[in-house]
PQR file with spaces between the fields and no chain letter, atoms N, CA, C, O and H, PARSE charges and radii, in Angstrom:
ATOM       1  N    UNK     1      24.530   -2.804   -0.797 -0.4000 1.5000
ATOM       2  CA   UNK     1      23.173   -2.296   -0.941 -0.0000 2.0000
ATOM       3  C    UNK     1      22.198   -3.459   -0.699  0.5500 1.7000
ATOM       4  O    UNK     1      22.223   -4.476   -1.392 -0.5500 1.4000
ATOM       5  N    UNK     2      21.669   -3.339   -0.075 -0.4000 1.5000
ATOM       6  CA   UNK     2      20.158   -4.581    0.441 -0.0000 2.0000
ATOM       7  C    UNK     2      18.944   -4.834   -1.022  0.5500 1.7000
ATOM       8  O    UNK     2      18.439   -4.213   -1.958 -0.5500 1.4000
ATOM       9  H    UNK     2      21.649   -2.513    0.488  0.4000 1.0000
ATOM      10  N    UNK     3      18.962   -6.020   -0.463 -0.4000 1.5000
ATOM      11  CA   UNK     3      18.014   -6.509   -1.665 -0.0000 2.0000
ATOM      12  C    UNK     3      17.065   -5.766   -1.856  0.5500 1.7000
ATOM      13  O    UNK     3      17.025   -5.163   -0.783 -0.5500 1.4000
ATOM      14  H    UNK     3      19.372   -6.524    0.297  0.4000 1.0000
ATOM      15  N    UNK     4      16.094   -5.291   -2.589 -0.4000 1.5000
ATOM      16  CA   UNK     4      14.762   -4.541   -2.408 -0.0000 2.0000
ATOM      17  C    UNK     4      14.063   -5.936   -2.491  0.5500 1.7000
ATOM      18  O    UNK     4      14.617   -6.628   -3.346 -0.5500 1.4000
ATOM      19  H    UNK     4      16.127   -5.780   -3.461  0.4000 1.0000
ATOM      20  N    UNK     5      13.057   -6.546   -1.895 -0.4000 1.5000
ATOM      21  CA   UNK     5      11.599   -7.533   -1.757 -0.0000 2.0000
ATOM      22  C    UNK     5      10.814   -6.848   -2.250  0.5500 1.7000
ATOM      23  O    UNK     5      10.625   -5.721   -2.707 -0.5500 1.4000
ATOM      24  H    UNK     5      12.608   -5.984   -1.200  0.4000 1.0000
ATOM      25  N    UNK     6      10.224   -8.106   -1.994 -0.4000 1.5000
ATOM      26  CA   UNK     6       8.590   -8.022   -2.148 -0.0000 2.0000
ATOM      27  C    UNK     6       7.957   -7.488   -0.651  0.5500 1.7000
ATOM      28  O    UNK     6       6.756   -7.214   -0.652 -0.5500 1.4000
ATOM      29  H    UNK     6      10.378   -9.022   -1.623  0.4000 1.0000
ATOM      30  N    UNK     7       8.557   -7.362    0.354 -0.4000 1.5000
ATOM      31  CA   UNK     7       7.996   -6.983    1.496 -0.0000 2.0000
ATOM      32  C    UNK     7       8.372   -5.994    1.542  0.5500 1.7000
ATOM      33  O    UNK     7       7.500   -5.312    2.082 -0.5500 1.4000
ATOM      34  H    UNK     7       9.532   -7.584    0.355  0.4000 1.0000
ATOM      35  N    UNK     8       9.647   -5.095    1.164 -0.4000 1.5000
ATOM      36  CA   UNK     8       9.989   -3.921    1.029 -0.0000 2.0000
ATOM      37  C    UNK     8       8.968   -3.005    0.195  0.5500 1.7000
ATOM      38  O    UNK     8       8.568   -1.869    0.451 -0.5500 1.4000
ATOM      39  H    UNK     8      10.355   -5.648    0.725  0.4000 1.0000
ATOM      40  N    UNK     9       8.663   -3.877   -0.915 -0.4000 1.5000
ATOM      41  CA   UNK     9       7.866   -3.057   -2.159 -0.0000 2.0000
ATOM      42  C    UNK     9       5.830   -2.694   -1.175  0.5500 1.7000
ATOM      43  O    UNK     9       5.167   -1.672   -1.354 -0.5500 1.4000
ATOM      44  H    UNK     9       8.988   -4.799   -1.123  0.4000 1.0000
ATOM      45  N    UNK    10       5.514   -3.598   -0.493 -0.4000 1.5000
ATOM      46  CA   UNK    10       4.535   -3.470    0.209 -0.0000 2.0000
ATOM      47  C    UNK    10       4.153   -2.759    1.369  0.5500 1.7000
ATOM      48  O    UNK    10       3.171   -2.129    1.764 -0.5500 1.4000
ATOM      49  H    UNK    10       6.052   -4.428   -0.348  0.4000 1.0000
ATOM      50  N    UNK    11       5.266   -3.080    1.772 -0.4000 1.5000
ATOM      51  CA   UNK    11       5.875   -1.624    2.847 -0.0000 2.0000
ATOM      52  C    UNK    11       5.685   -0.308    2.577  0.5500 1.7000
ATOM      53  O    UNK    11       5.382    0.599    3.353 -0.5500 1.4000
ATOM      54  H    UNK    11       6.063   -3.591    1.452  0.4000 1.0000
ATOM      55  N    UNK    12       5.923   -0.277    1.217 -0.4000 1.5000
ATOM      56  CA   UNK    12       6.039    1.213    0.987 -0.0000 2.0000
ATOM      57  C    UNK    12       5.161    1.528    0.097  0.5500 1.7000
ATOM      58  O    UNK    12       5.230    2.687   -0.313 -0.5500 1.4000
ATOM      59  H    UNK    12       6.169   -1.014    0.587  0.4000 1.0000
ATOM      60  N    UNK    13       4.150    0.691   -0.444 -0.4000 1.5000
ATOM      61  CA   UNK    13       2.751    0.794   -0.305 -0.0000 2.0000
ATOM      62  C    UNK    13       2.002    1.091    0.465  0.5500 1.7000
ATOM      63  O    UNK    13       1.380    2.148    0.359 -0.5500 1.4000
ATOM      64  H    UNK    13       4.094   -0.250   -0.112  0.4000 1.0000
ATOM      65  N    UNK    14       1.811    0.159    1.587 -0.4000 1.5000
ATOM      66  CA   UNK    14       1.005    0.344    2.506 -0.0000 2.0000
ATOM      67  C    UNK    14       1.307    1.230    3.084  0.5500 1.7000
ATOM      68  O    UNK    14       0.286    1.622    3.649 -0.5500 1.4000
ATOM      69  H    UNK    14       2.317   -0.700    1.672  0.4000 1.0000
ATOM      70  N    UNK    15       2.597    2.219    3.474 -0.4000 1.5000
ATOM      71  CA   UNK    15       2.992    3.713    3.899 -0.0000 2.0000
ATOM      72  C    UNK    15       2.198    4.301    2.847  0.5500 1.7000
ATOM      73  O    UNK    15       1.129    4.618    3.367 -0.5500 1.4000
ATOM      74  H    UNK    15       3.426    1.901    3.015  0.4000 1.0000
ATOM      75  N    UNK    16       2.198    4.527    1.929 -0.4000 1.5000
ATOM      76  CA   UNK    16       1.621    5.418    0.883 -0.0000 2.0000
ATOM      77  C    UNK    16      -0.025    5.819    0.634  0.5500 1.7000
ATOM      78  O    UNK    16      -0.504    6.923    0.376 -0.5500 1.4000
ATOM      79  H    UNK    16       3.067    4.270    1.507  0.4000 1.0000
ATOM      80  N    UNK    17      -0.723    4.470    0.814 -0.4000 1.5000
ATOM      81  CA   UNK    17      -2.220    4.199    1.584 -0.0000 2.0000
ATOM      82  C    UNK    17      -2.643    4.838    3.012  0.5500 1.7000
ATOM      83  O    UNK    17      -3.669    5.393    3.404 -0.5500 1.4000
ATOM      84  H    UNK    17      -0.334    3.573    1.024  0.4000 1.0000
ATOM      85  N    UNK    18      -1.356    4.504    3.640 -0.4000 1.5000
ATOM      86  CA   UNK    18      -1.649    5.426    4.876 -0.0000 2.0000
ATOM      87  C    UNK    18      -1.440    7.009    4.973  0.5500 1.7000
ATOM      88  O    UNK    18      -1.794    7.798    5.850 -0.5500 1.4000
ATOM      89  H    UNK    18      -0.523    4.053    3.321  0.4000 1.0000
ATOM      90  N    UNK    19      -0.992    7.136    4.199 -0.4000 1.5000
ATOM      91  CA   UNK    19      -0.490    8.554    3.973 -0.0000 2.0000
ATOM      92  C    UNK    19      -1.468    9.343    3.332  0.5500 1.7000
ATOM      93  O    UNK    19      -1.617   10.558    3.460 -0.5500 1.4000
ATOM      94  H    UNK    19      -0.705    6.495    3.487  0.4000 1.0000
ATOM      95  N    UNK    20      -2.210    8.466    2.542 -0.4000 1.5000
ATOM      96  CA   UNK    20      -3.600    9.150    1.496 -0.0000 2.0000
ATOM      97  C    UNK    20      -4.435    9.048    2.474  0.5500 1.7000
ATOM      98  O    UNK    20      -4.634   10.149    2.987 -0.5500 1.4000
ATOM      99  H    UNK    20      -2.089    7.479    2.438  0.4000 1.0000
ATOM     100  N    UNK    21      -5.070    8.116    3.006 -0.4000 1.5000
ATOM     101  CA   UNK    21      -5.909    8.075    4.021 -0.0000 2.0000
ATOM     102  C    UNK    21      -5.976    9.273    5.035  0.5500 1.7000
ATOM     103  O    UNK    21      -7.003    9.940    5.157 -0.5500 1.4000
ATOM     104  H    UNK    21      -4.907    7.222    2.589  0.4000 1.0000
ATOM     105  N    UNK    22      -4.587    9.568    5.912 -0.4000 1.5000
ATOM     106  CA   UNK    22      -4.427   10.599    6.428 -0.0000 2.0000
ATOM     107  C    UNK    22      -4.740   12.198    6.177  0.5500 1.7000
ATOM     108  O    UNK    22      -5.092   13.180    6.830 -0.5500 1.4000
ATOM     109  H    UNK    22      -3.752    9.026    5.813  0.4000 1.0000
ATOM     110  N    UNK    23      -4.463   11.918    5.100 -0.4000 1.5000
ATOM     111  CA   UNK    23      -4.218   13.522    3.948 -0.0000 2.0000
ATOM     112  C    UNK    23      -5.885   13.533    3.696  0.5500 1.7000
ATOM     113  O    UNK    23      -6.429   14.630    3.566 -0.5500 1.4000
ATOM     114  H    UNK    23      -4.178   11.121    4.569  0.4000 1.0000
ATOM     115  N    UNK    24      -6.502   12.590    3.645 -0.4000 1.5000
ATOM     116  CA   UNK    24      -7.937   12.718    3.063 -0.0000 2.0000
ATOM     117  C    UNK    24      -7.738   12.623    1.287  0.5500 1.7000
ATOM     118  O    UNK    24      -8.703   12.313    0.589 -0.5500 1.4000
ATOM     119  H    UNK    24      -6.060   11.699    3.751  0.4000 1.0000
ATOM     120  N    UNK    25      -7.035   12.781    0.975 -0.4000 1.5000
ATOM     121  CA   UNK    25      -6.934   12.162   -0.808 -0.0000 2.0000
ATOM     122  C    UNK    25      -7.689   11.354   -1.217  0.5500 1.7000
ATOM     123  O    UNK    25      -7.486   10.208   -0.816 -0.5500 1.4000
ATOM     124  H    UNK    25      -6.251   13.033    1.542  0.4000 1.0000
ATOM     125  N    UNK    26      -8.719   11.549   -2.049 -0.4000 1.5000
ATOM     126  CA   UNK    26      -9.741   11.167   -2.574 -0.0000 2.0000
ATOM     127  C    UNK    26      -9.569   10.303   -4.323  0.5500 1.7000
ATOM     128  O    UNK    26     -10.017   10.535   -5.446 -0.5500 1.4000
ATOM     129  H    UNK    26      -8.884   12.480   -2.374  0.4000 1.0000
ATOM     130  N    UNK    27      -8.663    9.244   -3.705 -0.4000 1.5000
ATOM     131  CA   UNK    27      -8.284    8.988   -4.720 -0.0000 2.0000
ATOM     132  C    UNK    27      -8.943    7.213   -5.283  0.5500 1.7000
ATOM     133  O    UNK    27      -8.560    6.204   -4.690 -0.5500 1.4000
ATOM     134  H    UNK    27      -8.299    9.056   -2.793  0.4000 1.0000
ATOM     135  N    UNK    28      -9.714    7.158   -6.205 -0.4000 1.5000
ATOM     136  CA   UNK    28     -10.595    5.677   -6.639 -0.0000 2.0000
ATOM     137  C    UNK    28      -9.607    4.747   -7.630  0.5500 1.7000
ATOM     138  O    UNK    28      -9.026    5.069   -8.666 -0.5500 1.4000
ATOM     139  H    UNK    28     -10.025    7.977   -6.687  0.4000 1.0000
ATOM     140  N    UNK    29      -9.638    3.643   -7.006 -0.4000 1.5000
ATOM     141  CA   UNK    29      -8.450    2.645   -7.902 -0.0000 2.0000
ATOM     142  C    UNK    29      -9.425    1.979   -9.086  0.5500 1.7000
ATOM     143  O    UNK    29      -8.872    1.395  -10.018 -0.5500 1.4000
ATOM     144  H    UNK    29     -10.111    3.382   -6.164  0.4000 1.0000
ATOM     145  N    UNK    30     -10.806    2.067   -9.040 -0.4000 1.5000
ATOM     146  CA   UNK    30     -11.321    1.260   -9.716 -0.0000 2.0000
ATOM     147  C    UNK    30     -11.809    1.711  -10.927  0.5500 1.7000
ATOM     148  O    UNK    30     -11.227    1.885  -11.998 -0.5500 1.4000
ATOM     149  H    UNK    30     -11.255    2.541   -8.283  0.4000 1.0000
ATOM     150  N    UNK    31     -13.639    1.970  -10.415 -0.4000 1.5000
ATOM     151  CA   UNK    31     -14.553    2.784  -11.045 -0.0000 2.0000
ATOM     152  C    UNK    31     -15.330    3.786  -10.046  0.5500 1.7000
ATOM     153  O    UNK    31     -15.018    3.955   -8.868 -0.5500 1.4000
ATOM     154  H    UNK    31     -14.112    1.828   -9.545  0.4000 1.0000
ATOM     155  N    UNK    32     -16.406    4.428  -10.724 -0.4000 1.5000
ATOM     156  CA   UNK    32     -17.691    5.180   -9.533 -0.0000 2.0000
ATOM     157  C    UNK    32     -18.250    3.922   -9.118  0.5500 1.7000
ATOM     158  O    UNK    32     -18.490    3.960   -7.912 -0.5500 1.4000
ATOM     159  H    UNK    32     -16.660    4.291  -11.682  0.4000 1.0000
ATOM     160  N    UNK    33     -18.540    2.861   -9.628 -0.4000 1.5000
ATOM     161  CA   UNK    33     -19.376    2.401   -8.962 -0.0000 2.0000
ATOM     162  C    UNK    33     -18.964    1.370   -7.658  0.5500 1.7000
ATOM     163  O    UNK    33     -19.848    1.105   -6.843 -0.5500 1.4000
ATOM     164  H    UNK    33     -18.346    2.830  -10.608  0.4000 1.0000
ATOM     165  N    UNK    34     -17.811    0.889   -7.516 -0.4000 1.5000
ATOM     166  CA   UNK    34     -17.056    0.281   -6.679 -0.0000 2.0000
ATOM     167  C    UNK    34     -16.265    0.976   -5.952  0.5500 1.7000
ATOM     168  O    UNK    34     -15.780    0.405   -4.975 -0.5500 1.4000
ATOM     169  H    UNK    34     -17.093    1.105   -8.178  0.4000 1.0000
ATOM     170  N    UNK    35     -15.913    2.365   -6.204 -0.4000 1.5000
ATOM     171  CA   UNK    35     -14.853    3.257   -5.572 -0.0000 2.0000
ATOM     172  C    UNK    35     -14.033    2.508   -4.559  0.5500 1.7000
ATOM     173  O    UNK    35     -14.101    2.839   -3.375 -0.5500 1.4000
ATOM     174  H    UNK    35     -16.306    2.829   -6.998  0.4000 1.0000
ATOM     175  N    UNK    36     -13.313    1.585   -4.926 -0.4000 1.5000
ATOM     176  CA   UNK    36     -12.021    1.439   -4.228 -0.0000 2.0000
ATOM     177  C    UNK    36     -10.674    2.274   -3.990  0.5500 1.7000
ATOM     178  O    UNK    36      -9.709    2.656   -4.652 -0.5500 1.4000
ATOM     179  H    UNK    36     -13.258    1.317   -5.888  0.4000 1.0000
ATOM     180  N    UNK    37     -11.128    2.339   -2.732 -0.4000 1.5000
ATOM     181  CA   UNK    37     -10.056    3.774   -2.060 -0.0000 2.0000
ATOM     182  C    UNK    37      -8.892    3.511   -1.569  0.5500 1.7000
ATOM     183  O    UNK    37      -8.775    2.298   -1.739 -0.5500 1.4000
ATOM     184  H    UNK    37     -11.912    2.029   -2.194  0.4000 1.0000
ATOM     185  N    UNK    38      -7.799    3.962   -0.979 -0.4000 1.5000
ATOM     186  CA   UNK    38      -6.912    3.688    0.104 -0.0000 2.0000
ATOM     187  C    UNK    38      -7.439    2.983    0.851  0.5500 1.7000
ATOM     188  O    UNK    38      -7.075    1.807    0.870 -0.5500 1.4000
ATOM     189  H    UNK    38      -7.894    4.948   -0.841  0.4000 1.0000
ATOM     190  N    UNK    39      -8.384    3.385    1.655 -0.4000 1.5000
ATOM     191  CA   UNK    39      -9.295    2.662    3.494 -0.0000 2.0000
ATOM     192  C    UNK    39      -9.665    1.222    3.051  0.5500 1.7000
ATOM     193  O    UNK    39      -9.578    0.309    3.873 -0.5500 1.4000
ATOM     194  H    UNK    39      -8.679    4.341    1.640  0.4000 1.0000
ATOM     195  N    UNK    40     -10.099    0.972    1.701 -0.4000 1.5000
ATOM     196  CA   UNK    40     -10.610   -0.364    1.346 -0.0000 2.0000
ATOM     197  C    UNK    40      -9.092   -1.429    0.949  0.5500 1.7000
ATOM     198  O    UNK    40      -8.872   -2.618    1.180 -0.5500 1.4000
ATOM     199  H    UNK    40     -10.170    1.714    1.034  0.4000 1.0000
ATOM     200  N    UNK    41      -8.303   -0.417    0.306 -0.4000 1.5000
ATOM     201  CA   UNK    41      -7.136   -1.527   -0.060 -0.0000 2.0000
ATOM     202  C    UNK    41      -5.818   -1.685    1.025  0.5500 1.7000
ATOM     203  O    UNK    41      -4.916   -2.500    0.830 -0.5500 1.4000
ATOM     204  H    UNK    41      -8.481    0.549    0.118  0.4000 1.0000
ATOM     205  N    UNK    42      -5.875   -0.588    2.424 -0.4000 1.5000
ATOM     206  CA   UNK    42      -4.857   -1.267    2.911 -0.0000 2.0000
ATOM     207  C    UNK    42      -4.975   -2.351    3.547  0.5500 1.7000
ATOM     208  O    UNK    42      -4.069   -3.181    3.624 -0.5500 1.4000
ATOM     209  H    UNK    42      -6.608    0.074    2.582  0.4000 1.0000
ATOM     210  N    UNK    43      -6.369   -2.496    4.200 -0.4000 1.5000
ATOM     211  CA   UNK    43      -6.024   -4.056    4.829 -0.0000 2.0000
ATOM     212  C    UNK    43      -5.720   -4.919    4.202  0.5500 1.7000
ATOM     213  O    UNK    43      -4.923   -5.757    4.625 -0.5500 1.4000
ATOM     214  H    UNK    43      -7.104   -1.821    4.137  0.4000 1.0000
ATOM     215  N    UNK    44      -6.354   -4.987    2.797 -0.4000 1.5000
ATOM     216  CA   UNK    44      -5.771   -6.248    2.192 -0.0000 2.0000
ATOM     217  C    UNK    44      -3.965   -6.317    1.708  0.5500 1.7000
ATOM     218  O    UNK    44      -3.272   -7.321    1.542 -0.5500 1.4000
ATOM     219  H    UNK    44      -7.000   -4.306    2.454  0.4000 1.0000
ATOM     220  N    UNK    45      -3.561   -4.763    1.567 -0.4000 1.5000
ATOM     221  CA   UNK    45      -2.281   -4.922    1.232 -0.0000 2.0000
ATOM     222  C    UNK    45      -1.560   -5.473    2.284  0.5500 1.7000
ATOM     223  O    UNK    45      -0.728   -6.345    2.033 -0.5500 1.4000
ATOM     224  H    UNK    45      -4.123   -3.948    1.702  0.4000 1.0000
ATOM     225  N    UNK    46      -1.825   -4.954    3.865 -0.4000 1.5000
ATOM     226  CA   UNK    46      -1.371   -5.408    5.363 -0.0000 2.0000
ATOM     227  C    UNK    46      -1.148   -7.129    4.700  0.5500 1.7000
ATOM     228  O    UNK    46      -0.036   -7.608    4.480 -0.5500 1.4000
ATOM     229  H    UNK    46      -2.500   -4.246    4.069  0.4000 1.0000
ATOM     230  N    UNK    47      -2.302   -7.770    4.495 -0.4000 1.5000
ATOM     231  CA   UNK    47      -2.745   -9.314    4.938 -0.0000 2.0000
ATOM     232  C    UNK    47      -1.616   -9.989    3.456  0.5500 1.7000
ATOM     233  O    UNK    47      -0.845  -10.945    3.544 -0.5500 1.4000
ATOM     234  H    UNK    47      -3.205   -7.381    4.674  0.4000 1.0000
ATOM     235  N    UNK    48      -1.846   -9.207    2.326 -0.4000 1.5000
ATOM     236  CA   UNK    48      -0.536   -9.819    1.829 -0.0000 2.0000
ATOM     237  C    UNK    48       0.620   -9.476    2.117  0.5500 1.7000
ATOM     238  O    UNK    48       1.557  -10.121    1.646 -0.5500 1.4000
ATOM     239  H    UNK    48      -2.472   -8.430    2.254  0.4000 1.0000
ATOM     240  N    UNK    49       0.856   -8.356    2.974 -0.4000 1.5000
ATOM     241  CA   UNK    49       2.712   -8.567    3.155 -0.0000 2.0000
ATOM     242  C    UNK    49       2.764   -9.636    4.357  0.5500 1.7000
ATOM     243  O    UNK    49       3.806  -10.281    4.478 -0.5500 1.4000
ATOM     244  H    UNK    49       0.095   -7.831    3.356  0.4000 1.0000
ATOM     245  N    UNK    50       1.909   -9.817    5.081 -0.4000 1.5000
ATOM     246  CA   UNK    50       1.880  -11.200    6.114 -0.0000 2.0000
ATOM     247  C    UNK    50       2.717  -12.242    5.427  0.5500 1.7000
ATOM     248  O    UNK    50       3.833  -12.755    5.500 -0.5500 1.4000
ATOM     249  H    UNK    50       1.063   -9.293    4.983  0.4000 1.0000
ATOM     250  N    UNK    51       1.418  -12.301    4.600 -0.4000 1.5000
ATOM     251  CA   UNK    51       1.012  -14.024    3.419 -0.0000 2.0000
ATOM     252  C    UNK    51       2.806  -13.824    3.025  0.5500 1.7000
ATOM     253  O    UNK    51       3.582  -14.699    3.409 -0.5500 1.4000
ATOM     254  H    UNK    51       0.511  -11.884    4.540  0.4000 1.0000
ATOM     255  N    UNK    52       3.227  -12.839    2.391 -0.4000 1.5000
ATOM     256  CA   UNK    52       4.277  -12.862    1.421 -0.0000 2.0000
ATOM     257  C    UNK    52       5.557  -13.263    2.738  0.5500 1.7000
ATOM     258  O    UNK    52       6.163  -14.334    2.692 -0.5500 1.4000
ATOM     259  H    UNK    52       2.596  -12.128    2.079  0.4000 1.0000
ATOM     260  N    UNK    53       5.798  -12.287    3.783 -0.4000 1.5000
ATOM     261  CA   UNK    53       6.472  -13.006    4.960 -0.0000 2.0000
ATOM     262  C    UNK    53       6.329  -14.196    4.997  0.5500 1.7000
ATOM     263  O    UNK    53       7.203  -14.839    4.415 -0.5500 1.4000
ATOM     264  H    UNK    53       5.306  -11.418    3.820  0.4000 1.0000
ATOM     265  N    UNK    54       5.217  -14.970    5.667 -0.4000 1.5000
ATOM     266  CA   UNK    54       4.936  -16.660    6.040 -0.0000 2.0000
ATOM     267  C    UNK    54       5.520  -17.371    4.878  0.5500 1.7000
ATOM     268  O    UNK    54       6.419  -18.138    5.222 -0.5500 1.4000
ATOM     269  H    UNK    54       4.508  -14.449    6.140  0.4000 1.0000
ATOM     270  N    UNK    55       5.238  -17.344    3.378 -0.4000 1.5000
ATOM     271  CA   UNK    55       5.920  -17.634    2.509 -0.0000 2.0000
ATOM     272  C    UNK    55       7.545  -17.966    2.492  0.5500 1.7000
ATOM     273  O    UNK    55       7.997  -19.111    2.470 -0.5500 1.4000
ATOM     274  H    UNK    55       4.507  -16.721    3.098  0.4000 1.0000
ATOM     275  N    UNK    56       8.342  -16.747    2.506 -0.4000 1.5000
ATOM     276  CA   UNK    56       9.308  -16.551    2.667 -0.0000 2.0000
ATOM     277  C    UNK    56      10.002  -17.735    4.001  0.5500 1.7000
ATOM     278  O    UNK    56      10.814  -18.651    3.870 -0.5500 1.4000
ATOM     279  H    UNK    56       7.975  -15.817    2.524  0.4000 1.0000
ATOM     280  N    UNK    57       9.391  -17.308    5.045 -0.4000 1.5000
ATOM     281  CA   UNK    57       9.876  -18.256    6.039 -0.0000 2.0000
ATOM     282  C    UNK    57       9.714  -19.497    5.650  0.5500 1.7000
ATOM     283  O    UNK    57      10.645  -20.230    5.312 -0.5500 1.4000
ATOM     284  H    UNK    57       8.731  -16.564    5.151  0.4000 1.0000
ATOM     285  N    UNK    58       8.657  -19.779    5.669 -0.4000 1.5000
ATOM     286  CA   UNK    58       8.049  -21.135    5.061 -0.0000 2.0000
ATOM     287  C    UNK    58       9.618  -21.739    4.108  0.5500 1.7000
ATOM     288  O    UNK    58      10.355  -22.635    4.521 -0.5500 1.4000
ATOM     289  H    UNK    58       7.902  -19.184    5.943  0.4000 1.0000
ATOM     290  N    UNK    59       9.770  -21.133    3.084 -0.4000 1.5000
ATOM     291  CA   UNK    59      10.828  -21.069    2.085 -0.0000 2.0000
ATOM     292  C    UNK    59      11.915  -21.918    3.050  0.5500 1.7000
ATOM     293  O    UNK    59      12.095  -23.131    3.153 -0.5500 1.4000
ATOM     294  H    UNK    59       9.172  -20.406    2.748  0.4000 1.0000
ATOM     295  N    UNK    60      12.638  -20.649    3.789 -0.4000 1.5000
ATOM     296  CA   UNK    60      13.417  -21.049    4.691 -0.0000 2.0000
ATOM     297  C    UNK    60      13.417  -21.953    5.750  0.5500 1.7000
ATOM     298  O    UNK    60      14.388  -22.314    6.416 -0.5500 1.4000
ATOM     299  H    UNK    60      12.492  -19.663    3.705  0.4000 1.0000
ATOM     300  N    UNK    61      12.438  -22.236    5.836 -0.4000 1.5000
ATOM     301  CA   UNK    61      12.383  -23.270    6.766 -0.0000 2.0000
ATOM     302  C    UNK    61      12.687  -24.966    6.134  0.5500 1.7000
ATOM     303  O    UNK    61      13.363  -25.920    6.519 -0.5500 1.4000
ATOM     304  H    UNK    61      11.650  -21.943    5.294  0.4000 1.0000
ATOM     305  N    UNK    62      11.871  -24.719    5.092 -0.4000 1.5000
ATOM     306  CA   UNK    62      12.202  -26.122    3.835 -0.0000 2.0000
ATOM     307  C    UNK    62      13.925  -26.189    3.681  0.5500 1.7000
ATOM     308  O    UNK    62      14.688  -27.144    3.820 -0.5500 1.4000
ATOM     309  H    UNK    62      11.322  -23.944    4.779  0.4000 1.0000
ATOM     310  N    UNK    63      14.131  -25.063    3.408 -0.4000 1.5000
ATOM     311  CA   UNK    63      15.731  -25.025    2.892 -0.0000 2.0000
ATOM     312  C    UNK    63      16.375  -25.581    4.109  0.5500 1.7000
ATOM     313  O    UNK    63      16.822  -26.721    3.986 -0.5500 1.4000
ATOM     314  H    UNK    63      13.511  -24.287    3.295  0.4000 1.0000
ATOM     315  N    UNK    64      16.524  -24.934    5.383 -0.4000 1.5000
ATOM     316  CA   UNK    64      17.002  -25.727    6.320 -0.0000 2.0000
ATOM     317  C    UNK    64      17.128  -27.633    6.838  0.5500 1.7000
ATOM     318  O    UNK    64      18.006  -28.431    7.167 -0.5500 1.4000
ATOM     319  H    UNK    64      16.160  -24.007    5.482  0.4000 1.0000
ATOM     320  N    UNK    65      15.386  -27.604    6.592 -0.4000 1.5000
ATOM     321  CA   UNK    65      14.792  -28.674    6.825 -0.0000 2.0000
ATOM     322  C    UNK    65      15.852  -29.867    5.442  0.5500 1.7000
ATOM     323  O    UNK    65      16.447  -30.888    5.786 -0.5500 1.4000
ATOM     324  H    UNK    65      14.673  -26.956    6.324  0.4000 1.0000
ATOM     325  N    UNK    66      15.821  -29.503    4.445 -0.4000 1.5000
ATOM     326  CA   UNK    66      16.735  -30.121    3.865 -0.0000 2.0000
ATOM     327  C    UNK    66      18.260  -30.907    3.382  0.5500 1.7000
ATOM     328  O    UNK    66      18.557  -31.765    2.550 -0.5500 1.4000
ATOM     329  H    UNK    66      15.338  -28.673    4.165  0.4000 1.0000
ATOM     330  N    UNK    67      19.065  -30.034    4.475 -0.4000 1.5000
ATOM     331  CA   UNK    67      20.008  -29.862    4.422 -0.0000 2.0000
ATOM     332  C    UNK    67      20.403  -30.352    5.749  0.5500 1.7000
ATOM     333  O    UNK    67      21.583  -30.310    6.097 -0.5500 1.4000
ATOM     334  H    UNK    67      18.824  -29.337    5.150  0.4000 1.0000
């Protein structure tokens, strides 16, 4: 069975954002007055599963680099 990540877990976030978005689901993460929606939080979820990838490599790349 494959590890579940942190890129797995964002993945299937950011499917889920897209999926509300699509559907029109009117759904606020915050308050009324900030209404943070799906449309506002997937890019940023996109830009951390990047960050969390580059990380990871990054990781691996040290580990190599060491050895």
């Amino acid at each position: 069975m494959p590890t579940f990540t942190a890129e797995a877990a964002l993945d299937i976030l950011s499917d889920w954002l897209q999926d509300n978005i699509e559907c029109g689901t009117h759904i606020i993460f915050d308050n009324d007055e900030e209404r943070t929606d799906p449309a506002v939080l997937l890019p940023l979820i996109r830009q951390v599963r990047r960050d969390v990838a580059d990380l990871r490599h990054l990781r691996l790349l040290r580990r190599v680099e060491s050895t």
